[in-house]
N, C-alpha and C positions, 0 to 999 in steps of 0.2 A: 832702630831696634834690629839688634843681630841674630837671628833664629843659630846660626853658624858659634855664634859667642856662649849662648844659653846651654845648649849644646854640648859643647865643649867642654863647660861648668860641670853639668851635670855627670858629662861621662870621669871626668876627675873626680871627683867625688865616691862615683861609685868604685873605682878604680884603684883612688887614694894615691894614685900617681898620675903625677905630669906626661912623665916618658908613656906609659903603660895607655892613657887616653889617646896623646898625639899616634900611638902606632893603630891604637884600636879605630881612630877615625881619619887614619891616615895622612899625616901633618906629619911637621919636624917637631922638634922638644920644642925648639925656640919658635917655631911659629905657636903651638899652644902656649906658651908663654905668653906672648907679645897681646893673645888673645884672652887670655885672664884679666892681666893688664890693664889692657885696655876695659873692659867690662865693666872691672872696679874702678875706673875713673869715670867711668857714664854712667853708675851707679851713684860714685861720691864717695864712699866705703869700703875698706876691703873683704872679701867674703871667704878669704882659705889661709889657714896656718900653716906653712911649715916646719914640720916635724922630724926628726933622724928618721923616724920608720916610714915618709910620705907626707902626702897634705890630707885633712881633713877639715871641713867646712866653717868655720867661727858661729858663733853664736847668732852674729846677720848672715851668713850663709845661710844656716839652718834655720833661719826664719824665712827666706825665700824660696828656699829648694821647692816647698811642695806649688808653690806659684809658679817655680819657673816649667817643673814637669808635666803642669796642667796646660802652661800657656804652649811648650811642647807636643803636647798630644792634638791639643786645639789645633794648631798648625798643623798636623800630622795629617788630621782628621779631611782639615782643608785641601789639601796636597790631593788626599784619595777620591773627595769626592769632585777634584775639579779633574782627576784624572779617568773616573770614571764615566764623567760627562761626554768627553772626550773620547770614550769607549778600551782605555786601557788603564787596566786591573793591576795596581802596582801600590806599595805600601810594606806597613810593616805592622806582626801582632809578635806580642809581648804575653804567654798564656803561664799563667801560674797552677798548679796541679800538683796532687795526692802522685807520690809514685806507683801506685798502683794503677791510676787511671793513664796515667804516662807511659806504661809497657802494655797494658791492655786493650784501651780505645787508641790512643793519641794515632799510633802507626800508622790505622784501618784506614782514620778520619785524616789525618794531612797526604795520605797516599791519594786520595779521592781528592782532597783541596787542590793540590799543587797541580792534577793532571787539567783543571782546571783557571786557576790563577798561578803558573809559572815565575810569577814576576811579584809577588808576595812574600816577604822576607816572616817565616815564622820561626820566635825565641821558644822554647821551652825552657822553664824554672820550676823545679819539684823542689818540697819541703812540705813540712808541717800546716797543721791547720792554722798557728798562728801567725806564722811565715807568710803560708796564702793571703789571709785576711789583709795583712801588712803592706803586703807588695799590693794589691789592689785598691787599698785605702792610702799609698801617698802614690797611686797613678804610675808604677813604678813595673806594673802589670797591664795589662788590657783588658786582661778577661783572665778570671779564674775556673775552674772545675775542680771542686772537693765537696766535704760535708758540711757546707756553708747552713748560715740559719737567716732567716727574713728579720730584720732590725739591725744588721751588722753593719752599715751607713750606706749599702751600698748596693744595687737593685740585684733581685735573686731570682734565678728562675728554676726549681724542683726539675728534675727528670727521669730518676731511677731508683728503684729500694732493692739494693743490697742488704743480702742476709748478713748477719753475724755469726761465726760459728765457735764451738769450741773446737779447737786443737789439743789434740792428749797424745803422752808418747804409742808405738804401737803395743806394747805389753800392759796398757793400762786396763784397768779393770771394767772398765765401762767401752774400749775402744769396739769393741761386737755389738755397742748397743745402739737403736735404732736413733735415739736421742738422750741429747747430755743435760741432766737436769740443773741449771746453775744454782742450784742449792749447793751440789758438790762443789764451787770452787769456797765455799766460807774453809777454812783453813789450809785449803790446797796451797802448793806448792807450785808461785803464779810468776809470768817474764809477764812485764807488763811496759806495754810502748812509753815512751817516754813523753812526761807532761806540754802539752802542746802539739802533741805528731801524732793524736786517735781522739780525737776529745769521747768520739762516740765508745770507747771502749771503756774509758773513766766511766762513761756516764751507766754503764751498764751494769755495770759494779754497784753503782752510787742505787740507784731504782731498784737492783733487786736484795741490796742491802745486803753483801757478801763481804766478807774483810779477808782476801785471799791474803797467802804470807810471799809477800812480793820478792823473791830471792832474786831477780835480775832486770833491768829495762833497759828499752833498747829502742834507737828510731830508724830501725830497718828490717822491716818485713821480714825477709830473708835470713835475717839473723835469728830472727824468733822461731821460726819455721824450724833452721837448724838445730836451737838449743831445745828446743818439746821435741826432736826427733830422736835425739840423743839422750832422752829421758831426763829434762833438767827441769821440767815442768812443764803447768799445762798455761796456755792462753786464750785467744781471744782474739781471732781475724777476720778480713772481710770475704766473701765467696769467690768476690770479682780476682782476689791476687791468689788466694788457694788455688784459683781453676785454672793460671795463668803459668805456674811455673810445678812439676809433679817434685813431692814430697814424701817423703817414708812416715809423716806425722799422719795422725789419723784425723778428719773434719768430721764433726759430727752436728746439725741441727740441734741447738737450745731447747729447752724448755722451761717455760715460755720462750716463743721466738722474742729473739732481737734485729732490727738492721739497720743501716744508714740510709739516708737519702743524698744522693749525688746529685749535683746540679752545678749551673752556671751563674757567676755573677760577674758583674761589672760596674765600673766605676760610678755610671748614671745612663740609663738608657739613654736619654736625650743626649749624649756626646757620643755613643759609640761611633767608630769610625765604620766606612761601609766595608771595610777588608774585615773588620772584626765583625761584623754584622751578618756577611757573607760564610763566615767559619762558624760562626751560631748555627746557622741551618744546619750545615754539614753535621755537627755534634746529633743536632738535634732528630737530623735522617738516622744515624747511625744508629742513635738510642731508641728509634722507634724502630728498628730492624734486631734487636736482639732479642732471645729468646730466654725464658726461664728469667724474668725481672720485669716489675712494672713501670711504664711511662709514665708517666704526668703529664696529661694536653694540657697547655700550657703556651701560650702562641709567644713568636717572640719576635 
């Protein structure tokens, strides 16, 4: 068994090119070749198509991949904790995340990791909430931080309630006022994230049973912020990216309040690796050091 071949596999895959893994893992073309190859003969079957635009995985590729990425991180897992034994602190995390939580926490919390464990390779991957889910349920993650929920296959740990707020242009009628009643957005003129990248903002819509007239969606913060500042409508963002970047849009507290719960998840407690176990804490230091948002004790 090749950990080197598996590898190899999986970074083609993701890559959807030969040349494009061999440079990523630093190999020749033909040596990731010779090591495909080979795989599929120790296999019995071949596991990649090629295509004009790259390769992508066959039908038995895709029935192995989430084996081979488990059997990957297993071995990962090993690597860290025999190097740990041994008293150096070296590996690799793979962290999936909200981009909001990515320009906001991430910086604080790896500035404090890394002065730390130096020798700790960490990925960062932002996208949507169903992105996140994704990447952590085929292991393709290590650890996520968004607005995950408990039942989603995959162990959750709460840590933070972020507000919800509304956003309205600054000429709007209500921007002077101390709170925005979300009765006002039933016919308003609404940018609304796009399905899969806020589920908590669907849901807020959905609960207080508002049918805003959706003239724009968008899965980028930034761009929402721009278009309700520019008076194209009003939305619906979290406190954590409103406080992160200044805006000419106005935030105004709900009423009734709404907010997210931020937290961690992972693939199964019982397999985290100790480099990802070790950047748990760090989150979970940080989030207990903020102000104006509540913890969840919660041990981990």
């Amino acid at each position: 068994m090749s950990m080197q071949k598996y590898q190899a596999f999986v970074c083609a895959v993701e890559k959807g090119s030969l040349s494009k893994a061999a440079e990523e893992l630093g190999y020749t073309q033909s040596g990731i070749s010779h090591m495909m190859k080979s795989l599929e003969e120790e296999v019995g079957f071949p596991l990649l198509v090629r295509t004009a635009t790259g390769i992508r995985p066959n039908p038995e590729g895709e029935l192995l991949l989430p084996y081979i990425r488990e059997l990957l991180g297993s071995n990962e897992n090993l690597e860290q904790s025999i190097s740990a034994i041994r008293g150096v602190d070296t590996g690799r995390i793979r962290i999936a995340s909200f981009f909001s939580v990515a320009v906001s926490w991430l910086p604080w919390i790896l500035g404090e990791f890394r002065r730390d464990y130096p020798n700790v390779d960490v990925q960062i991957i932002e996208g949507g909430a169903d992105e996140v889910e994704s990447l952590v349920l085929s292991r393709e993650a290590d650890l996520c931080i968004y607005t995950g929920r408990e039942g989603r296959g995959f162990d959750w740990y709460p840590l933070y309630r972020d507000p919800l707020l509304a956003v309205v242009p600054p000429d709007h009628p209500l921007a002077g006022a101390e709170r925005f009643p979300v009765a006002e957005l039933e016919g308003a003129e609404f940018i609304l994230p796009r399905a899969g990248f806020d589920v908590d903002i669907h849901q807020v819509l959905e609960e207080a049973g508002c049918n805003p007239k959706i003239k724009f969606t968008s899965c980028n913060d930034y761009a929402i912020m721009s278009m309700v500042a520019a008076g194209l409508g009003v939305s619906i963002l979290s406190k954590l990216i409103l406080d992160s970047f200044p805006c000419k849009a106005v935030a105004l507290p709900m009423e009734p309040a709404f907010s997210r719960i931020l937290g961690m998840g992972v693939p199964a407690d019982r397999t985290v690796s100790p480099a990802t176990r070790n950047f748990m804490r760090y989150v979970r230091r940080y989030v207990g050091a903020l102000s104006g948002g509540e913890e969840f004790r919660q041990d981990v």
